[in-house]
Structure formats: structure tokens, C-alpha cells
C-alpha positions as CSV (number, residue, x, y, z in Angstrom):
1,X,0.0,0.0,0.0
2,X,1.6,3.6,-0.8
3,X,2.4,5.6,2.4
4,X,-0.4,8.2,1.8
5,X,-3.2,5.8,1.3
6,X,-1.6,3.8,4.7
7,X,-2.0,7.3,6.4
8,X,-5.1,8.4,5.5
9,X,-6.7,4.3,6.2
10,X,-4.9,4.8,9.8
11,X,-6.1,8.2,10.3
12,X,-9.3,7.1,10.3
13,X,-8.7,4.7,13.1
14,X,-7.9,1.3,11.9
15,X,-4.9,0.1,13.3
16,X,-5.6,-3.6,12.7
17,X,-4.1,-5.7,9.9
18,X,-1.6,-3.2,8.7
19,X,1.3,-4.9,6.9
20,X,4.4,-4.6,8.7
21,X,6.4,-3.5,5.2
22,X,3.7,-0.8,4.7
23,X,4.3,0.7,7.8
24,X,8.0,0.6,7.5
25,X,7.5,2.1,3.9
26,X,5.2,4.6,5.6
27,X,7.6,6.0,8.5
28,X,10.5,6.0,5.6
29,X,8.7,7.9,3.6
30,X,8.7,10.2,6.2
31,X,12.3,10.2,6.4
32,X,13.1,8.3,9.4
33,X,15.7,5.7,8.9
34,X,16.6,2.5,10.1
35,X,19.4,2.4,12.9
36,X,19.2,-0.9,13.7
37,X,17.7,-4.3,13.8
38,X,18.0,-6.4,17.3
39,X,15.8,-9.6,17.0
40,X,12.2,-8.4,16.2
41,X,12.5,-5.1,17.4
42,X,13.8,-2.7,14.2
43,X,14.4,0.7,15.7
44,X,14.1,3.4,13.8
45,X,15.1,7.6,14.0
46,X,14.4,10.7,12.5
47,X,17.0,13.9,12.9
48,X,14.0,16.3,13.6
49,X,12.2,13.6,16.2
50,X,13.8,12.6,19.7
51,X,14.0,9.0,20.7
52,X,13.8,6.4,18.8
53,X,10.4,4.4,17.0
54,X,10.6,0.7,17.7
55,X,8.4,-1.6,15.8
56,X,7.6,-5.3,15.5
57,X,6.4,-7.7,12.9
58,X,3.9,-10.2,14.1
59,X,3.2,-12.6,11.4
60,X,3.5,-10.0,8.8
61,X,1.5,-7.3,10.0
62,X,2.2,-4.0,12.6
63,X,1.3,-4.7,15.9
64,X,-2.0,-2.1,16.3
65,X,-0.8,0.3,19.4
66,X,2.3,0.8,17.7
67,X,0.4,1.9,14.3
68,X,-1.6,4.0,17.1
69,X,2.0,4.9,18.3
70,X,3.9,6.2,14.6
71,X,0.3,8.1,13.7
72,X,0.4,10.2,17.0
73,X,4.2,10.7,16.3
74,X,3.2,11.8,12.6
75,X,0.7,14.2,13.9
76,X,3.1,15.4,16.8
77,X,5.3,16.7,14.4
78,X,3.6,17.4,11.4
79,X,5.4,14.8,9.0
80,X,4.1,13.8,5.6
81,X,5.3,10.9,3.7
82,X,7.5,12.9,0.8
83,X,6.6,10.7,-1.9
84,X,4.5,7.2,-2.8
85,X,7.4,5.2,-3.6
């Protein structure tokens, strides 16, 4: 799924079956970057953002309060995906 269609079907609150690769496509396309991988947990930064956005793939999908988490952090600081890549 592009990044903008991911944020506009997660701004309207469904946090539930979102593919793990569409939400990493998402917060990249906002340009956070992956720092790390350790296990599960891939851990994620953005230069204009402090701390760090950890998420975890459960079968292939986002777990839901951390979809709930990135959106919040998206709002917070008024990032757009640049581009649907």
C-alpha cells in the first residue's frame, strides 16, 4: 500500500491488519531511517524527532498500538510521507 493511502486508512482509526512493510515504507517515507535491527524489534530515527520508533512484525502485520504509536508521532510533528514510492 503507498504511504499516503496507509496514512489516510490509519487516520481514520484502523490500526488492525496493517502490513508490517507498509508501515515501514510509511515512516520511511517520512524520512526516518533504520538504525538498527536487534531480534524483532527494528528501531528506527528521525533527525528532527527525539528518541527512537521501535516496531515489531507479528506474522507480517504492525502490531496495532504501535500503528496508534507512529500516527500520533506523525501528527506530533507534522510529518508527511514525501513521496508514494
Amino acid at each position: 500500500m503507498r504511504p499516503r493511502k496507509l496514512l489516510r486508512r490509519i487516520s481514520g482509526g484502523n490500526y488492525a491488519n496493517v502490513r508490517f512493510v507498509d508501515l515501514v515504507r510509511l515512516i520511511e517515507a517520512c524520512e526516518f531511517e533504520l538504525v538498527r535491527v536487534s531480534g524483532s524489534h527494528h528501531i528506527f530515527a528521525h533527525s528532527d524527532v527525539p528518541g527512537l520508533v521501535n516496531l515489531q512484525e507479528l506474522a507480517g502485520t504492525a502490531k496495532p498500538y504501535q500503528v496508534r504509536q507512529v500516527l500520533r508521532l506523525l501528527e506530533r510533528y507534522d510529518l508527511q510521507p514525501e513521496a508514494d514510492s
